[in-house]
MIDOSE-1310 file (N, C-alpha, C; in nm, 2 decimals, decimal comma, always signed):
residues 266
xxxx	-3,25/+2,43/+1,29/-3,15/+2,33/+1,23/-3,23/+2,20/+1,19; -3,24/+2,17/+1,07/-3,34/+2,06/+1,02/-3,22/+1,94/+1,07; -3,31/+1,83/+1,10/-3,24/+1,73/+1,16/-3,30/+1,61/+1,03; -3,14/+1,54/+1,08/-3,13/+1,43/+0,99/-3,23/+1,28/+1,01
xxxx	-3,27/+1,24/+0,93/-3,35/+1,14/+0,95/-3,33/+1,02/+1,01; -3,35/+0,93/+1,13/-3,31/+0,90/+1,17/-3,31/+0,73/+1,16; -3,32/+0,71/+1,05/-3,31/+0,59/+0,96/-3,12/+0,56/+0,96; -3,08/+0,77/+0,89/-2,95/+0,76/+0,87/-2,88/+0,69/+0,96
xxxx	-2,91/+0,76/+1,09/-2,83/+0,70/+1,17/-2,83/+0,60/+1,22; -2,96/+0,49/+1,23/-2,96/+0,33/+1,23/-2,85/+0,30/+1,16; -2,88/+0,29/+1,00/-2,81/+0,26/+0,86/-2,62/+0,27/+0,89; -2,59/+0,38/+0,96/-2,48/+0,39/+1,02/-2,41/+0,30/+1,10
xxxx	-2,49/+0,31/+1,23/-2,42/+0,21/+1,31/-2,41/+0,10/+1,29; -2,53/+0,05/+1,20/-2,54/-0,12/+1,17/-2,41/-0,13/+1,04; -2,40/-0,06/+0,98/-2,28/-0,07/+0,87/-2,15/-0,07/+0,91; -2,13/+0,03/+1,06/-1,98/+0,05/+1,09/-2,01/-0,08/+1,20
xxxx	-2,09/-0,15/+1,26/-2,09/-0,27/+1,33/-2,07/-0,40/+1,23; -2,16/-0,39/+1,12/-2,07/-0,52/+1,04/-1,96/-0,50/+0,98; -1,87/-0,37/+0,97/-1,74/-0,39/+0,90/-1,68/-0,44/+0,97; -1,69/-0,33/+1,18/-1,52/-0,34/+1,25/-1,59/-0,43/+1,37
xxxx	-1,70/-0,52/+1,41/-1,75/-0,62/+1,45/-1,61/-0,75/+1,46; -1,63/-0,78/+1,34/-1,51/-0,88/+1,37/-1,38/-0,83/+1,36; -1,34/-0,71/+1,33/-1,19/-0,69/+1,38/-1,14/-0,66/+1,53; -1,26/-0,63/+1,60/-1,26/-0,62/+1,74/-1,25/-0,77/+1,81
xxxx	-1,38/-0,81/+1,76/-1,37/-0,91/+1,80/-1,22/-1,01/+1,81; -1,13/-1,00/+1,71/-1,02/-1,04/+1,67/-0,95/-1,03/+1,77; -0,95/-0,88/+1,78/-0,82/-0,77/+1,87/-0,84/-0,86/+2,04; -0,96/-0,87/+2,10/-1,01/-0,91/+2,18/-0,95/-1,06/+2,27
xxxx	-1,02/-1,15/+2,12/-0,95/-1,29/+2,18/-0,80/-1,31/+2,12; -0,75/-1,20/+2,12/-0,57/-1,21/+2,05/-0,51/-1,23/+2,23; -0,59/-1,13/+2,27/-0,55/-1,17/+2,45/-0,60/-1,31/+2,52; -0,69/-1,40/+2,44/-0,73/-1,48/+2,54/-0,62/-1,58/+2,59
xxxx	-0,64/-1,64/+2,66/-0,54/-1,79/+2,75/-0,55/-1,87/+2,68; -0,70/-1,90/+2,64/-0,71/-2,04/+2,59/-0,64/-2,09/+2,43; -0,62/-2,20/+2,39/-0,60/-2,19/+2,29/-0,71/-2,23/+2,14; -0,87/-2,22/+2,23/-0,95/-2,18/+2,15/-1,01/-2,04/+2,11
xxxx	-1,02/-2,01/+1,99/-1,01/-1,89/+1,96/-1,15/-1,89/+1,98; -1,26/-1,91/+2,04/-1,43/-1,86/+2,05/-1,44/-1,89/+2,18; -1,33/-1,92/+2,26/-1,40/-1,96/+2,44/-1,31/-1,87/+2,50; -1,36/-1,75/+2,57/-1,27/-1,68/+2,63/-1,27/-1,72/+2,76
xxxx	-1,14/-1,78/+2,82/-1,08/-1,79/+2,98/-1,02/-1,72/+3,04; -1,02/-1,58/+2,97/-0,89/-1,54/+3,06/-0,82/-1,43/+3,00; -0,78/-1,32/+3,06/-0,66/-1,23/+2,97/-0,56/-1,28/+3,02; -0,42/-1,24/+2,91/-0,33/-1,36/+2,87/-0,26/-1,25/+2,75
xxxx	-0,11/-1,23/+2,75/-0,01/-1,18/+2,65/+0,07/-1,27/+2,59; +0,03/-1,40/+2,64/+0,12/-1,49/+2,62/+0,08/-1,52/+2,48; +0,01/-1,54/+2,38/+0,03/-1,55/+2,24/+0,14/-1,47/+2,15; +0,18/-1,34/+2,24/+0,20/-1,20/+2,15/+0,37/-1,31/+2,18
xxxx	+0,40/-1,33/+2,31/+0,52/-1,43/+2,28/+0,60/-1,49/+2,19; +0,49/-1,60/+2,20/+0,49/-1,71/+2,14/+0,50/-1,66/+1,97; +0,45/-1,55/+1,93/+0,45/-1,53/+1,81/+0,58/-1,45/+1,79; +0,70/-1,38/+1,88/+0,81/-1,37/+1,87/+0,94/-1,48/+1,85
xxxx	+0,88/-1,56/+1,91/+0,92/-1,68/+1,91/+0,92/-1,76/+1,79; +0,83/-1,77/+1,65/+0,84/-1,86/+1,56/+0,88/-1,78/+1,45; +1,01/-1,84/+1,41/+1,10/-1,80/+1,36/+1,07/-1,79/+1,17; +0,98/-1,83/+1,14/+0,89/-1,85/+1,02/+0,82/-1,72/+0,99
xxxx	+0,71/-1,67/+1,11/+0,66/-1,56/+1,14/+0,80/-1,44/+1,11; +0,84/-1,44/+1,22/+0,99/-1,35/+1,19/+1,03/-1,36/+1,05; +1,06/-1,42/+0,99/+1,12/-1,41/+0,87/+1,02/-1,41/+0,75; +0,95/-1,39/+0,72/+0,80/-1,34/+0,67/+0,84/-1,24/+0,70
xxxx	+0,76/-1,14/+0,82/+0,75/-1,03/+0,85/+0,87/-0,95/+0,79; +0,98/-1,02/+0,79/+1,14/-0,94/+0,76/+1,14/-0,88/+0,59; +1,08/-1,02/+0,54/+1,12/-1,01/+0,38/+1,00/-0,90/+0,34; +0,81/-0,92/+0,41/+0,76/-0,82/+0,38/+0,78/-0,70/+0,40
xxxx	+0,85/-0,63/+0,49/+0,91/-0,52/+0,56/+1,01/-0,49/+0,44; +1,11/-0,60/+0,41/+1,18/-0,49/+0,30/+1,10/-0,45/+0,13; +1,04/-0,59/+0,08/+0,95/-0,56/-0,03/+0,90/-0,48/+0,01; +0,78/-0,37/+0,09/+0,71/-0,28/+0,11/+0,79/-0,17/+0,13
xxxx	+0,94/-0,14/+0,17/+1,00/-0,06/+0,16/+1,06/+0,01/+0,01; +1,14/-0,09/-0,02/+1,17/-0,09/-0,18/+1,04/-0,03/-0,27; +0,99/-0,12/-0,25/+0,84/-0,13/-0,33/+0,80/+0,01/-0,36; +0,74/+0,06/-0,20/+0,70/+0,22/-0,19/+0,81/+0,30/-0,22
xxxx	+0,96/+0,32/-0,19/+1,04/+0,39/-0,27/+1,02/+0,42/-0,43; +1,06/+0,30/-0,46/+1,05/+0,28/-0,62/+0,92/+0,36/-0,68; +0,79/+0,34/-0,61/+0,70/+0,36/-0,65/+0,65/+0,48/-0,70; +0,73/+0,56/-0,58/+0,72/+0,69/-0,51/+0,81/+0,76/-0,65
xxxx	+0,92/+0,72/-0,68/+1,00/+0,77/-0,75/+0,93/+0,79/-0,92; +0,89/+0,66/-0,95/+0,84/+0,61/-1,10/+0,70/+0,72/-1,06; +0,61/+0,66/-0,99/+0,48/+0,76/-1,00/+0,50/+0,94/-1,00; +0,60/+1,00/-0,91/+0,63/+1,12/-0,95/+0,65/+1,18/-1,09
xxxx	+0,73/+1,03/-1,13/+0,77/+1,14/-1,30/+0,65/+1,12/-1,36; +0,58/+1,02/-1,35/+0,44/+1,01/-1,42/+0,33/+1,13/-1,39; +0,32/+1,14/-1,30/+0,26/+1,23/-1,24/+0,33/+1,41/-1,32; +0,46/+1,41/-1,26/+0,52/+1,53/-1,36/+0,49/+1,54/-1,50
xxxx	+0,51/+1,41/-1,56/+0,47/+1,48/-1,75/+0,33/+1,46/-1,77; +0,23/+1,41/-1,66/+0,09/+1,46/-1,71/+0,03/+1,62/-1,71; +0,11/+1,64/-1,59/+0,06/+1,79/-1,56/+0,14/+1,88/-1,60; +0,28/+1,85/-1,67/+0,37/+1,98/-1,67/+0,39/+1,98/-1,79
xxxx	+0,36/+1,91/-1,89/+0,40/+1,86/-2,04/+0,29/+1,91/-2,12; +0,23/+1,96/-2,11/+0,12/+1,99/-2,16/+0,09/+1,88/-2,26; +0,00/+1,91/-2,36/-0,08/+1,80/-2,44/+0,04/+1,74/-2,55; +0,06/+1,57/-2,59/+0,16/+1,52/-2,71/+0,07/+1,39/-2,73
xxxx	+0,19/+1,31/-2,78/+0,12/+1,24/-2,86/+0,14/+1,14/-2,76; -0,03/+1,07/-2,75/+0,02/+0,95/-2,63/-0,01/+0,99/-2,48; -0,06/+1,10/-2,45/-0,10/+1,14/-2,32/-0,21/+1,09/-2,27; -0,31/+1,03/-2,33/-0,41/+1,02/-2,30/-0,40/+0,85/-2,27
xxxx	-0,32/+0,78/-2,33/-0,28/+0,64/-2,33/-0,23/+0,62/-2,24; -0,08/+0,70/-2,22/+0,01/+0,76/-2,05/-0,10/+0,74/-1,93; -0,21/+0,85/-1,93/-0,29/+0,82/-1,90/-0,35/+0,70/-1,82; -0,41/+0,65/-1,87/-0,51/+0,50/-1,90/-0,36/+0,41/-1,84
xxxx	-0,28/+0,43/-1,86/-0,17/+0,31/-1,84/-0,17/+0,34/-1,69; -0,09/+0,44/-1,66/-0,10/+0,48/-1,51/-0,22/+0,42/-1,40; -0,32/+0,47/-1,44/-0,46/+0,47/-1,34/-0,49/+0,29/-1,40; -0,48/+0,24/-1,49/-0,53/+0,10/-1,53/-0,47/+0,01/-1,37
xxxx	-0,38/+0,01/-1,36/-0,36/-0,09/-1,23/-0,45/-0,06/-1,07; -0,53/+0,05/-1,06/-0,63/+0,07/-0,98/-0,77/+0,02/-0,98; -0,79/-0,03/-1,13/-0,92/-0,03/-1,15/-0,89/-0,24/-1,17; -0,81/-0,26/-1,23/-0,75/-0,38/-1,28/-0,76/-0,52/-1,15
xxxx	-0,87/-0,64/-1,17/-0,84/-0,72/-1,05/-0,69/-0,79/-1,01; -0,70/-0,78/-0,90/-0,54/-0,83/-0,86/-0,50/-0,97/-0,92; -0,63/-1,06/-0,96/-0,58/-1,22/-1,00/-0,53/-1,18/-1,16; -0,57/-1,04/-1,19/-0,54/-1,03/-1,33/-0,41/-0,99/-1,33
xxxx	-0,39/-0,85/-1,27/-0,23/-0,82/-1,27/-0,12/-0,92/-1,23; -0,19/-1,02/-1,16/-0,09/-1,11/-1,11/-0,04/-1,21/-1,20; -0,18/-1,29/-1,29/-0,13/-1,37/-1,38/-0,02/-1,29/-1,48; -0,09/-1,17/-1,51/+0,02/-1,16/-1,62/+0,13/-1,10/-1,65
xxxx	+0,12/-1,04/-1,47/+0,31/-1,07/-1,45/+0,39/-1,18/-1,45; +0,30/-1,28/-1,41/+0,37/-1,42/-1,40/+0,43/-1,45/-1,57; +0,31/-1,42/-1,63/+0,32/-1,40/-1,76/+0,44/-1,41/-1,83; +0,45/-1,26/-1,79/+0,57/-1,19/-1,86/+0,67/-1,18/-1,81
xxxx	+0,71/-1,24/-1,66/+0,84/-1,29/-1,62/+0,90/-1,45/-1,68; +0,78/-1,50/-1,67/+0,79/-1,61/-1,76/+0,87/-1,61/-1,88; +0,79/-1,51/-2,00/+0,86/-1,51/-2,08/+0,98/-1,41/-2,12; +1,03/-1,35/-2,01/+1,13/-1,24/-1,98/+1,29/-1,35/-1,95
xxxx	+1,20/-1,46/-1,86/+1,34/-1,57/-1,84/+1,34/-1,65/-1,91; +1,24/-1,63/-2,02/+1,30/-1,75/-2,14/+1,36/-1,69/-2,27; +1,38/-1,59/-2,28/+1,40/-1,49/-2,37/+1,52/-1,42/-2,34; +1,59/-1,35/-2,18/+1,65/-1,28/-2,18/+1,70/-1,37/-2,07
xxxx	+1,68/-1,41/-2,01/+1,75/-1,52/-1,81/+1,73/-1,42/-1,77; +1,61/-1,33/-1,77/+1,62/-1,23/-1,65/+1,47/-1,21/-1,66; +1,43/-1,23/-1,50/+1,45/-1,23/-1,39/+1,55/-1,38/-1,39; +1,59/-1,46/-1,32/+1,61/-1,58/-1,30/+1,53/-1,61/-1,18
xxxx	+1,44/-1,68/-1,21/+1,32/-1,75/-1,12/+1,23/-1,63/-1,10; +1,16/-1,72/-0,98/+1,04/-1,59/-0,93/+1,12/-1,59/-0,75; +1,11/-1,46/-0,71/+1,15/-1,40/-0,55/+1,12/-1,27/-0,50; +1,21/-1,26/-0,47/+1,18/-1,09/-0,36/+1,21/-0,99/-0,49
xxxx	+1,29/-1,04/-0,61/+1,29/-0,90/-0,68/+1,16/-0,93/-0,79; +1,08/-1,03/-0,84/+0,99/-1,03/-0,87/+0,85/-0,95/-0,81; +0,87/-0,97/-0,70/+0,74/-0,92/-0,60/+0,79/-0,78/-0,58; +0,90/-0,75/-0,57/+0,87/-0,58/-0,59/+0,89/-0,56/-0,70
xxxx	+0,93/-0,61/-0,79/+0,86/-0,51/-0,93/+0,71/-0,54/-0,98; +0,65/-0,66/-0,92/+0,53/-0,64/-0,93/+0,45/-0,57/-0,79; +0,48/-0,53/-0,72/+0,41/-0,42/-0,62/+0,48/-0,27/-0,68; +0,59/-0,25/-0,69/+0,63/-0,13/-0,78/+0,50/-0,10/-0,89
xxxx	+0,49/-0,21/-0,98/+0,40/-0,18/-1,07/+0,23/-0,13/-1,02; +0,20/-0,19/-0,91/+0,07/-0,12/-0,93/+0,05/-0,02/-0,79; +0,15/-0,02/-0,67/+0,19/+0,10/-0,61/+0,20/+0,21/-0,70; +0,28/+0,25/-0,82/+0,29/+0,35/-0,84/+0,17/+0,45/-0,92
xxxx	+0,06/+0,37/-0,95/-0,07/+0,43/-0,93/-0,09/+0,49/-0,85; -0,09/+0,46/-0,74/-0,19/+0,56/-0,66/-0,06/+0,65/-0,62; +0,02/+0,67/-0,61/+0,11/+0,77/-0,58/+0,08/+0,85/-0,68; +0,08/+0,79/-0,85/+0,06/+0,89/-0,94/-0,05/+0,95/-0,95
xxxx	-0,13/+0,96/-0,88/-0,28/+0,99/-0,81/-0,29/+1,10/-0,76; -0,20/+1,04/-0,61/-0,19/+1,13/-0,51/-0,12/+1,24/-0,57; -0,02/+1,23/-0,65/+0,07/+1,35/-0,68/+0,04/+1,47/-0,70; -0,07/+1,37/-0,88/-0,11/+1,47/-0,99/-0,20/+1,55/-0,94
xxxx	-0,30/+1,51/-0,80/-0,36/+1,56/-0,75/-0,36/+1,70/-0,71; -0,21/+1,69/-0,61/-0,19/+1,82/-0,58/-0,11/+1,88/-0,65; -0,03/+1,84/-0,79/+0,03/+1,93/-0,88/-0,07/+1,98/-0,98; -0,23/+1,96/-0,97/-0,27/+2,00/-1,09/-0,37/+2,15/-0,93
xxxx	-0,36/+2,14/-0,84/-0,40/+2,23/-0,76/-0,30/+2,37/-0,72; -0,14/+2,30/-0,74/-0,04/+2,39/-0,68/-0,05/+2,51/-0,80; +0,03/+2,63/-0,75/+0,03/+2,76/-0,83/+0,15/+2,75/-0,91; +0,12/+2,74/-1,04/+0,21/+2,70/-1,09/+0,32/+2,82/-1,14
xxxx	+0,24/+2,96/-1,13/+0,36/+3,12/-1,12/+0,43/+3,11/-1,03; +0,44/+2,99/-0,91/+0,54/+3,02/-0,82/+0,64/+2,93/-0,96; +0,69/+2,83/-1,01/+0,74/+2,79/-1,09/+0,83/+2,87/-1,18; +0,67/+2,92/-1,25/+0,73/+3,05/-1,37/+0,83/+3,17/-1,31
xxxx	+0,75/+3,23/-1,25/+0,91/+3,34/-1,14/+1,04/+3,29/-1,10; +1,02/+3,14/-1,03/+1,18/+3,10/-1,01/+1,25/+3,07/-1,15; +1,16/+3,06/-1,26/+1,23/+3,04/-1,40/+1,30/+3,16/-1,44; +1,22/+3,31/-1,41/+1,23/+3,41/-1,48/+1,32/+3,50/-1,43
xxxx	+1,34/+3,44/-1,30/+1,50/+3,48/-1,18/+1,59/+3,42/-1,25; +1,62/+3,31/-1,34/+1,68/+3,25/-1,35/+1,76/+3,11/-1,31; +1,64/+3,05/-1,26/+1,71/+2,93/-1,21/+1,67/+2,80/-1,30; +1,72/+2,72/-1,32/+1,70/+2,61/-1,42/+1,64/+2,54/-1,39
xxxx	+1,55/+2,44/-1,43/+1,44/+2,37/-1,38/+1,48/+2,28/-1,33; +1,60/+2,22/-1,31/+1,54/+2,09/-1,21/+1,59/+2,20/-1,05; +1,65/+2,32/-1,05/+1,69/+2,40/-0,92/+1,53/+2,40/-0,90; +1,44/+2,48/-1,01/+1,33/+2,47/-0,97/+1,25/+2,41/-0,90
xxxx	+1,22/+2,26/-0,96/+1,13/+2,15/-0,91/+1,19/+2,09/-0,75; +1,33/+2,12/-0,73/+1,39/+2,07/-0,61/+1,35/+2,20/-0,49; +1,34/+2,35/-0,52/+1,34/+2,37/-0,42/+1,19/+2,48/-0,43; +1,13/+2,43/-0,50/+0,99/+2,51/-0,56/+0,86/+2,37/-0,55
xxxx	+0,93/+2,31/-0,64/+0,79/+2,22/-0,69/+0,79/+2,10/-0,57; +0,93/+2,07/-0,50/+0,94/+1,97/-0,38/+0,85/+1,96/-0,27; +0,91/+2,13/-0,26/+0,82/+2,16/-0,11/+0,71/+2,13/-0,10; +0,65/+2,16/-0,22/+0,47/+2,20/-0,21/+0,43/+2,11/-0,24
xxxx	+0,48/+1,96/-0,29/+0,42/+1,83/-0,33/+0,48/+1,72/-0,21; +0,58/+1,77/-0,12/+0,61/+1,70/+0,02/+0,49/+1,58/+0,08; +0,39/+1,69/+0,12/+0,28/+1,61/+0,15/+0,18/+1,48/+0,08; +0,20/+1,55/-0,02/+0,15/+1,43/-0,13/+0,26/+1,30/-0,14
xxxx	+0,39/+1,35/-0,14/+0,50/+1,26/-0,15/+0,46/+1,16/-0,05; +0,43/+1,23/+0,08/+0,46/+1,15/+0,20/+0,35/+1,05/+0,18; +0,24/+1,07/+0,19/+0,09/+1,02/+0,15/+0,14/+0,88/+0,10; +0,20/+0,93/-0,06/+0,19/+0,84/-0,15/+0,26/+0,72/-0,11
xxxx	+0,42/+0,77/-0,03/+0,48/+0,65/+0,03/+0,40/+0,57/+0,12; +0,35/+0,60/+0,20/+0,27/+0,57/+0,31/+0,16/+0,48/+0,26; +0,07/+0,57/+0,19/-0,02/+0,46/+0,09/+0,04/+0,34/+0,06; +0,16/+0,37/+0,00/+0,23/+0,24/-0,08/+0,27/+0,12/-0,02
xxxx	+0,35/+0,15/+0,08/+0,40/+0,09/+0,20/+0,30/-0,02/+0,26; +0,16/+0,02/+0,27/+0,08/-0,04/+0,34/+0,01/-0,13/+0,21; -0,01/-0,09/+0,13/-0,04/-0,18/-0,02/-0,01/-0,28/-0,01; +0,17/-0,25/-0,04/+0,26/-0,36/-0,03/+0,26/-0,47/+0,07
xxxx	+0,26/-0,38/+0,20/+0,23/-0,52/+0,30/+0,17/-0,56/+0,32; +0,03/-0,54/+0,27/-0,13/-0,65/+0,24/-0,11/-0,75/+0,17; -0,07/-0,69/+0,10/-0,08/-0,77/-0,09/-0,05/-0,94/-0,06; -0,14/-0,97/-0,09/-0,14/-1,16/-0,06/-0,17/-1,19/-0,24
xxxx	-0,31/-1,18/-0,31/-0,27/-1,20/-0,44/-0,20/-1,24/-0,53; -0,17/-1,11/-0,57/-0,01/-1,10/-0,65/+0,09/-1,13/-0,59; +0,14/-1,12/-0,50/+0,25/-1,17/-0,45/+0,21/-1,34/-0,46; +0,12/-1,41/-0,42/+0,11/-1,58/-0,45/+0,15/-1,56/-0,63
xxxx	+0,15/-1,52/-0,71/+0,16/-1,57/-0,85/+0,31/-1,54/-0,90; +0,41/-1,43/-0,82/+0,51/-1,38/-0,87/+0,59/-1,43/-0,78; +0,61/-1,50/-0,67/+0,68/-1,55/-0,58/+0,73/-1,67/-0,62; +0,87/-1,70/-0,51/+0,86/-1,82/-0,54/+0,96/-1,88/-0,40
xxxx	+1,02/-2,01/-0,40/+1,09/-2,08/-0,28/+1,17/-1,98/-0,20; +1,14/-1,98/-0,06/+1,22/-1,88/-0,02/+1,16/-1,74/+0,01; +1,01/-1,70/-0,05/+1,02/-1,56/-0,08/+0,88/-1,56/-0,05; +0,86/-1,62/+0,08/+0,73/-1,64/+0,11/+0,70/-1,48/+0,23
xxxx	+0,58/-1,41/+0,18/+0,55/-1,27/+0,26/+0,44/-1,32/+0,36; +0,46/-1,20/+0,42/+0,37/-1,23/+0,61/+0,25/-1,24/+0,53; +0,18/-1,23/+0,44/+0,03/-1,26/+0,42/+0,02/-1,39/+0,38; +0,13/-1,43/+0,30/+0,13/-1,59/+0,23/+0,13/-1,65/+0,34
xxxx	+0,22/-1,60/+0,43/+0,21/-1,74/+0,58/+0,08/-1,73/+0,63; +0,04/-1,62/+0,66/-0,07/-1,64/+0,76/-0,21/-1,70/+0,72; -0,22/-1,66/+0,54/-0,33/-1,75/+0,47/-0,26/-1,88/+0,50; -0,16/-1,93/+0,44/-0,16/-2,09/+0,49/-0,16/-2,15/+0,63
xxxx	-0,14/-2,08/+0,68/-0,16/-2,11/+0,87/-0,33/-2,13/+0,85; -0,40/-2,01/+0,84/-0,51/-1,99/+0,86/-0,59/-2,12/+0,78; -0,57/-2,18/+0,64/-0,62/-2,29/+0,62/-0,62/-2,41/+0,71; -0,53/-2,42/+0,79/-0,51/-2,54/+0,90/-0,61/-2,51/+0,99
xxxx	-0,61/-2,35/+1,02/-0,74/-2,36/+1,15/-0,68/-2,23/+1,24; -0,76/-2,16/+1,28/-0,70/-2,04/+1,29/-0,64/-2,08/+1,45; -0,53/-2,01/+1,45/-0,51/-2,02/+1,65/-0,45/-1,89/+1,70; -0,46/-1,87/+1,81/-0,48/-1,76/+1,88/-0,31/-1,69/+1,84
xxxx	-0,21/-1,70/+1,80/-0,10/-1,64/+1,75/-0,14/-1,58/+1,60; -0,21/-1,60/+1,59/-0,26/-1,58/+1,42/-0,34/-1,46/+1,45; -0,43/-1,45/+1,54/-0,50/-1,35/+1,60/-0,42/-1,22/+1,63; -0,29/-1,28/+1,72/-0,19/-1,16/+1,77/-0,12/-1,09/+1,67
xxxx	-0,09/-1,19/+1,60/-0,05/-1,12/+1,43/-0,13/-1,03/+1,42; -0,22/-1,08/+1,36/-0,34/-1,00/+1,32/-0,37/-0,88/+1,35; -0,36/-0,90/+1,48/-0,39/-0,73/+1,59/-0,27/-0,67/+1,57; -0,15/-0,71/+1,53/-0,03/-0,62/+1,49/+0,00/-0,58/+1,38
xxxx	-0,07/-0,64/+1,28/-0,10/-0,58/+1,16/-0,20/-0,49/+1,17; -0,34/-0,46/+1,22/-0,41/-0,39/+1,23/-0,39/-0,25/+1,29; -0,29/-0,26/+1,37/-0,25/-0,16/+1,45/-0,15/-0,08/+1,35; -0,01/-0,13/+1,28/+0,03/-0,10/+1,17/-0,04/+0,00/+1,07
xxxx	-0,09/-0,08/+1,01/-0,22/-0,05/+0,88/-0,28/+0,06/+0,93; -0,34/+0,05/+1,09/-0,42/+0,18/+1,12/-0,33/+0,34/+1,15; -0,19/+0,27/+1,18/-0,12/+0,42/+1,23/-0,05/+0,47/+1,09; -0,05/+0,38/+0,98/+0,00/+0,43/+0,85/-0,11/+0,54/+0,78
xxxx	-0,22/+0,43/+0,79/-0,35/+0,54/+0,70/-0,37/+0,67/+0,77; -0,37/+0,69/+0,95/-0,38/+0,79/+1,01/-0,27/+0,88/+0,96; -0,08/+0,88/+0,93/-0,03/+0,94/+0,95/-0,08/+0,99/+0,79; -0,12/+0,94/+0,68/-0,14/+0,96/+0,59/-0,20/+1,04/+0,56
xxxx	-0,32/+1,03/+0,60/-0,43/+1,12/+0,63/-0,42/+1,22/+0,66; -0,35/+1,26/+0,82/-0,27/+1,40/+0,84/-0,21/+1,44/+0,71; -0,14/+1,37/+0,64/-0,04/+1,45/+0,54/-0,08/+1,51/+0,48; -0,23/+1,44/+0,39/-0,29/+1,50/+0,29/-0,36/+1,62/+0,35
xxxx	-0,39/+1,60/+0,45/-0,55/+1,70/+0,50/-0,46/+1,87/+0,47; -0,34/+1,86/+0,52/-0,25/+2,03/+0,47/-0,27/+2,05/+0,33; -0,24/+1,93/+0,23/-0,28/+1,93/+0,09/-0,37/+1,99/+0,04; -0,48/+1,93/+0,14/-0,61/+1,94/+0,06/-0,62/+2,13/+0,12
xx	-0,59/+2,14/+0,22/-0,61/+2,26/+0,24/-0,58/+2,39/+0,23; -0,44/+2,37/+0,16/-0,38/+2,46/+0,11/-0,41/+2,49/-0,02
């Protein structure tokens, strides 16, 4: 068994030590006593309190919990059909633009998508009164907008791998296509569905960016707070956050992961 060079495995450790280095670190003094976050005195739960306690935090957390819900719904829904007429429509006019449109919000920096939603809410309420201002329905249709990328990703992914004679036969029994897609095409794209929600969900609750440009009074998300906290100076509740987000984020990508891995393997 030829063995790997063992540079690789330096190169390794030193890379997965400077990414999760200071997220540990984080996780760590989220327990300390003190209320300096670099002098550890002591283990201590009492931050994780105190951060139930401020009622700012709470309500943050509330409004990004439902934008990341909505958000990933919507997303899940819009990305599916996009995903459906790439792979099931065969070639028209405009598929390749379909295309480019879909996947462009992946590749696209976030200060960019963000201005020019601002943009074009802007000029959407000067033209139509709708949206009226910027808020919570702002920020999910701009997280709708670039969530439904990667769902339409994840989808196409495993509709351009599924068997598509299981389709043709339930056609040729006689059943009509959307009987089809509900109890043929559902099943077998489940996992990808789940993925893609999952994916989205956690998107959404990051998303600091775009959300600062499409927001407005009132419609402030758990990342907006915790960047402005954090410019004052970090303190040990900010940490507890932190590790509660981390823990979140980590059990979403795991469940996610599982979902796909049947995907990938079937």
């Amino acid at each position: 068994m030829k063995k790997k060079p063992w540079f690789l495995s330096i190169a390794a450790v030193l890379g997965f030590t400077f990414l999760y280095a200071p997220i540990v670190s984080l996780i760590v003094f989220s327990f300390n006593e003190s209320k300096l976050v670099t002098v550890w005195s002591g283990f201590s739960t009492k931050w994780y309190g105190k951060l139930l306690e401020d009622p700012q935090i709470l309500g943050a957390a509330w409004i990004s919990l439902k934008i990341a819900f909505v958000s990933a719904s919507l997303a899940l829904v819009f990305g599916t059909l996009a995903a459906l007429v790439l792979t099931r429509f065969g070639r028209f006019f405009g598929k390749n633009l379909l295309g480019g449109m879909v996947t462009a919000p992946l590749v696209m920096p976030e200060v960019i998508t963000g201005l020019s939603l601002l943009l074009l809410f802007v000029a959407m309420e000067s033209a139509f009164g709708w949206p009226a201002g910027r808020g919570l329905l702002t920020i999910i249709i701009a997280h709708t907008t670039f969530c439904m990328a990667y769902v339409a990703i994840v989808v196409q992914s495993r509709l351009v791998d599924m068997d598509e004679s299981l389709e043709e036969a339930a056609l040729d029994l006689g059943a009509k296509p959307a009987r089809v897609f509900f109890d043929v095409t559902l099943p077998v794209i489940a996992p990808a569905l789940i993925s893609g929600w999952l994916l989205s969900f956690t998107l959404s609750l990051d998303d600091l960016v775009i959300a600062s440009f499409v927001s407005g009074p009132g419609a402030s998300t758990l990342p907006m707070v915790i960047f402005s906290k954090v410019r004052l100076g970090v303190s040990p509740d900010i940490n507890a956050l932190a590790t509660i987000i981390i823990v979140i984020v980590a059990l979403g990508v795991a469940i996610a992961s599982t979902q796909m891995k049947p995907a990938r393997d079937s």
